[in-house]
C-alpha positions in Angstrom: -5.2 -10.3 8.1 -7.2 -11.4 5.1 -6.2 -11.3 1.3 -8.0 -12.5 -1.5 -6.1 -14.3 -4.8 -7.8 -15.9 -7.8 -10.7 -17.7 -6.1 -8.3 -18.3 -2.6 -9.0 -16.3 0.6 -5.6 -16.7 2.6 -6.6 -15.2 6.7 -3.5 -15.3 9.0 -4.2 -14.9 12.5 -1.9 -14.0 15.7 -2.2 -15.0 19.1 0.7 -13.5 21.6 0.1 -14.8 25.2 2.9 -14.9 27.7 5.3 -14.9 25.8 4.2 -17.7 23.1 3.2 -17.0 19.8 0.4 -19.1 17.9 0.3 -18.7 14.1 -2.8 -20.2 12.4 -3.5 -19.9 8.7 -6.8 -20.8 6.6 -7.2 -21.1 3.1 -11.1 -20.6 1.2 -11.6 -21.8 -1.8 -15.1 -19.7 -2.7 -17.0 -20.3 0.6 -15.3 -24.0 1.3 -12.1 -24.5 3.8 -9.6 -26.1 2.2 -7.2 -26.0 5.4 -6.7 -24.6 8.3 -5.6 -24.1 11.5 -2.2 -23.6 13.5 1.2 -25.0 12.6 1.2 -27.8 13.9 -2.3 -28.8 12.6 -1.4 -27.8 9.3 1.5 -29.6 9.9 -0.6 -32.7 10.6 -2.5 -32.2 7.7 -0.1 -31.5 5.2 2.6 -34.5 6.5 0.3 -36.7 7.9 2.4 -37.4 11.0 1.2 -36.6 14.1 4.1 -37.4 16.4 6.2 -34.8 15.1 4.9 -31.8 16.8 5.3 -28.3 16.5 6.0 -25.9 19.6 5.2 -22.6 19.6 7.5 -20.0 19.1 8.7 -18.0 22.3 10.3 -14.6 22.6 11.4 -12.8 25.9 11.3 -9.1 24.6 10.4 -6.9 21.6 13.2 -7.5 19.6 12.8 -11.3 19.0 9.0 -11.0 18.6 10.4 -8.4 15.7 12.5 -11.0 14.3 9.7 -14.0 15.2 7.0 -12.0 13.4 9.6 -11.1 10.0 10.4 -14.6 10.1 6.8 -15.8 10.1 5.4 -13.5 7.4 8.2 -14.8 5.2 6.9 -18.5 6.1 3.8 -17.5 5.4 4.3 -16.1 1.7 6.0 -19.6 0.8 3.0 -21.0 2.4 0.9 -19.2 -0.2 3.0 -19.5 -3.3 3.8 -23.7 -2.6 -0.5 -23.3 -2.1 -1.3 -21.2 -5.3 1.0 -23.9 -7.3 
């Protein structure tokens, strides 16, 4: 998914793979990265700690990759908002 705001392009990408989900963001300012990558990299990059690691969400069935995805997307939109600020 890709969405464009003032001079930001905001892409959300998501990897489900045995029952793990990856969640990696990128912001462009213009044709520039300004960050990116998966939580825990953006983690890295935002915090500046890199022993406090990030897993990746798991889900056993449909219904909590339903709640795991709602979840996310809400994440993501304070993501964007702390970002446009």
């Amino acid at each position: 998914m890709t969405e464009t705001q003032n001079n930001y392009k905001f892409q959300y990408v998501i990897s489900l793979k045995y029952g793990v989900a990856e969640f990696i963001w990128s912001v462009w300012e213009k044709s520039e990265l300004r960050i990116g990558g998966s939580w825990g990299i953006l983690k890295e990059q935002l915090d500046g700690l890199e022993n406090d690691k990030v897993r990746k969400p798991v889900f056993r069935n449909y219904e909590e990759l339903k709640e795991l995805l709602a979840d996310a997307f809400l994440i993501y939109e304070d993501f964007k908002r702390e970002f446009m600020q």
